[in-house]
C-alpha positions in Angstrom: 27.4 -44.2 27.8 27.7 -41.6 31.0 25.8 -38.6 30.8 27.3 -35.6 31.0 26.9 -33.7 34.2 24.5 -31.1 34.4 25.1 -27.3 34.8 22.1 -25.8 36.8 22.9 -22.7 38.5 20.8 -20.4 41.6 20.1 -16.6 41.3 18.5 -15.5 44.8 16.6 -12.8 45.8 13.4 -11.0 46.7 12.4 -9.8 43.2 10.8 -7.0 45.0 9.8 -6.3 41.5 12.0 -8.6 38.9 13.7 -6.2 37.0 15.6 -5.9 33.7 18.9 -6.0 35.9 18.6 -9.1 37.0 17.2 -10.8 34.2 20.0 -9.4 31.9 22.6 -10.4 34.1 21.0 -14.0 34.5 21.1 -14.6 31.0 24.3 -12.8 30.5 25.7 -16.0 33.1 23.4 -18.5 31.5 24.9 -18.1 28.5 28.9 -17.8 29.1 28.8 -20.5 31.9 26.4 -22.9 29.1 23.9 -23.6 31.5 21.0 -26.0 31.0 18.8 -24.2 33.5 19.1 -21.1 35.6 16.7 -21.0 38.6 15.6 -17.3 39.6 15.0 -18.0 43.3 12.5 -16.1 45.2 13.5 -15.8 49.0 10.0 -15.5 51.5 11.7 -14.2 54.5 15.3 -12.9 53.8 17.4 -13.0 57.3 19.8 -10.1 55.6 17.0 -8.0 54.5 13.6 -6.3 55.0 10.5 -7.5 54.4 9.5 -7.7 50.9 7.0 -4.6 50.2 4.5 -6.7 48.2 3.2 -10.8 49.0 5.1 -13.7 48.1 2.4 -14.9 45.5 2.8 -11.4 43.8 6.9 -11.6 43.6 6.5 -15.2 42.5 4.1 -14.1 39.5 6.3 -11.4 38.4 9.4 -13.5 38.1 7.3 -16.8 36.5 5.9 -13.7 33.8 9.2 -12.4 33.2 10.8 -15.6 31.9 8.3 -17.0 30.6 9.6 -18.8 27.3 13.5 -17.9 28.1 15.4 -20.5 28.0 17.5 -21.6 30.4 15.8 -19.2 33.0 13.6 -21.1 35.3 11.7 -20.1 38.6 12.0 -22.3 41.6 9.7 -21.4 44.4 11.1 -24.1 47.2 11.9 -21.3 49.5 8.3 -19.6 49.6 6.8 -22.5 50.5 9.1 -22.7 53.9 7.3 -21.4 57.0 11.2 -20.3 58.6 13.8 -18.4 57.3 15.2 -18.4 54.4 18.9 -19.6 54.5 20.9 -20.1 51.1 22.4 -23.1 52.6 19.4 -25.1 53.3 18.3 -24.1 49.7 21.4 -25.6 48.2 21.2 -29.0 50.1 17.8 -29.1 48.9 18.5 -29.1 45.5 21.7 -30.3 45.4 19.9 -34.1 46.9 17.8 -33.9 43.6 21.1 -33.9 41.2 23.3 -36.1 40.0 26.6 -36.2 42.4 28.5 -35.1 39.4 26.3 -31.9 38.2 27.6 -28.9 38.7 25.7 -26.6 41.1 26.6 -22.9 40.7 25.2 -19.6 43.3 25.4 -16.3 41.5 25.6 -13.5 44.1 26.7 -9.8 43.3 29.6 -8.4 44.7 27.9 -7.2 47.7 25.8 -10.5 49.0 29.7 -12.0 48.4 31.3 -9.7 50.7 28.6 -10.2 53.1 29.1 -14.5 53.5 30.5 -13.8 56.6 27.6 -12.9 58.3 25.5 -15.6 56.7 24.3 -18.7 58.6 26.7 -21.5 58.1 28.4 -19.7 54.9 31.6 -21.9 55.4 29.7 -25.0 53.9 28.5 -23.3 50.8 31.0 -24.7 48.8 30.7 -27.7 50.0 27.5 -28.1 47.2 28.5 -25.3 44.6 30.8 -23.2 43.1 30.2 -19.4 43.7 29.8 -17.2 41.1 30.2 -13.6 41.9 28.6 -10.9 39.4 31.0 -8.3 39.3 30.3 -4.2 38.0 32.6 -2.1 36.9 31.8 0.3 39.5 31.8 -2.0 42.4 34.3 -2.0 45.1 37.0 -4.6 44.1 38.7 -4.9 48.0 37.3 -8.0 49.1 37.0 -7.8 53.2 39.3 -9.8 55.5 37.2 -12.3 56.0 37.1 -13.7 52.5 41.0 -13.2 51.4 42.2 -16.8 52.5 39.2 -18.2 51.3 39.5 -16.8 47.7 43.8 -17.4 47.7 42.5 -21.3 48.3 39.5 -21.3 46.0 39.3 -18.4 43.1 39.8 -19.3 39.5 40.3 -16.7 37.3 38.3 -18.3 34.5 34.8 -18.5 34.8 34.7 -21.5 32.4 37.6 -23.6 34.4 35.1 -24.6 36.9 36.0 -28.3 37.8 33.7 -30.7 39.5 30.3 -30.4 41.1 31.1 -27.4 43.2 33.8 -25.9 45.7 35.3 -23.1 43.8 35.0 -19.3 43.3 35.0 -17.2 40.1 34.3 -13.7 38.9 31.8 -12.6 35.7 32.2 -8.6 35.1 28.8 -7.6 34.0 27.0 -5.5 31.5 26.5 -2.1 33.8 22.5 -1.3 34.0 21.9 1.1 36.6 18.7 -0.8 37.9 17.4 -1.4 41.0 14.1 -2.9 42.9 14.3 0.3 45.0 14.0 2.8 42.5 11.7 1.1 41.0 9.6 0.9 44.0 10.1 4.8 44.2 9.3 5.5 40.8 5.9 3.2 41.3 4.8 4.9 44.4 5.1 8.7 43.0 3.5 7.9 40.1 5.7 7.9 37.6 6.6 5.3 35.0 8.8 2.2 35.0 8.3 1.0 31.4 11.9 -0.2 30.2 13.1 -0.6 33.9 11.0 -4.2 34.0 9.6 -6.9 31.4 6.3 -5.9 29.9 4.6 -8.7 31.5 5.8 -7.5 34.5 4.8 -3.9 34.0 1.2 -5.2 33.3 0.8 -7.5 36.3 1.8 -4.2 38.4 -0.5 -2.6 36.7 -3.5 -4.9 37.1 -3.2 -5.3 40.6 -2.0 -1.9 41.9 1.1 -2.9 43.1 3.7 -0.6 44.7 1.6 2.3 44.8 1.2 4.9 47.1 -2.7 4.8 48.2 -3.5 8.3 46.7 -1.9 7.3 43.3 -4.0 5.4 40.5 -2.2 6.3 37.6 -0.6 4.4 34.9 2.8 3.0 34.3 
């Protein structure tokens, strides 16, 4: 009997903290896409970004502590043990070689990351291993830029569950809005105030423990 092909999909990102945002909205795409796993991603060296504020190990911890025990979240740490950049495409090969040629491999970005491909290293191959799933909010900006309007005309399906074969097509999931971000968080952290809701408990207490994100004249709680 053939198996059925797998449905693993890749959230990216610094996780500079994990936050209730992202977690919600993985599980959110877990669930209508009927994942078997979802891999939370941590990048070490972002080309498109600054530097993470706090250590690798640290943004690792957070993320294996936040889904601990929630299925189909997973944590992949392949790109924080590279000592380069840390290009999406090169992540995607990687695991892509460890799946069956028919799984399906699917990248979630958010709106912004997808109107940014052009500027990412080799983003034309992308969909050569996956589909692209873009997280959409209610308040983003819905014109896509020039860049990408041929490339969705050829490869957007409208429903998110129409995805055919291992990869190669595009699709929007409107989100749940939750007006979250690392940043603010960060901000919060550093003048001293509290974050408790805005990440997972676990998370809260490894911050906590260790000090993280705080301003050197601040020692108090969260």
């Amino acid at each position: 009997m053939t198996a059925l092909p797998r449905r693993i999909g890749m959230l990216g990102g610094t996780f500079d903290p994990v936050h209730i945002g992202h977690l919600r909205g993985a599980l959110e795409v877990a669930e209508l896409l009927e994942l078997d796993e979802l891999r939370l991603t941590p990048s070490a060296r972002p080309p498109h970004r600054d530097m993470p504020s706090v250590t690798a190990e640290d943004r690792l911890a957070m993320v294996q502590s936040a889904v601990a025990g929630v299925s189909p979240l997973t944590v992949d740490d392949r790109e924080l043990k590279r000592d380069k950049p840390s290009y999406t495409l090169d992540t995607l090969e990687s695991m892509r070689a460890e799946l069956a040629p028919q799984d399906q491999l699917f990248l979630l970005l958010g709106w912004d990351a997808f109107c940014g491909l052009p500027t990412w290293h080799r983003w034309e191959e992308l969909l050569e291993h996956c589909h692209i799933v873009v997280l959409q909010r209610p308040d983003a900006d819905s014109e896509s830029p020039d860049a990408m309007r041929n490339l969705l005309a050829a490869r957007a399906v409208s429903d998110p569950k129409a995805l055919k074969g291992p990869g190669g097509q595009i699709t929007f999931v409107w989100q749940t809005p939750l007006s979250v971000s690392a940043t603010q968080i960060r901000q919060l952290l550093a003048s001293g105030k509290s974050v408790r809701f805005l990440v997972p408990d676990a998370v809260l207490a490894y911050i906590d423990a260790r000090g993280l994100y705080r301003a050197p004249n601040t020692d108090g709680s969260s």
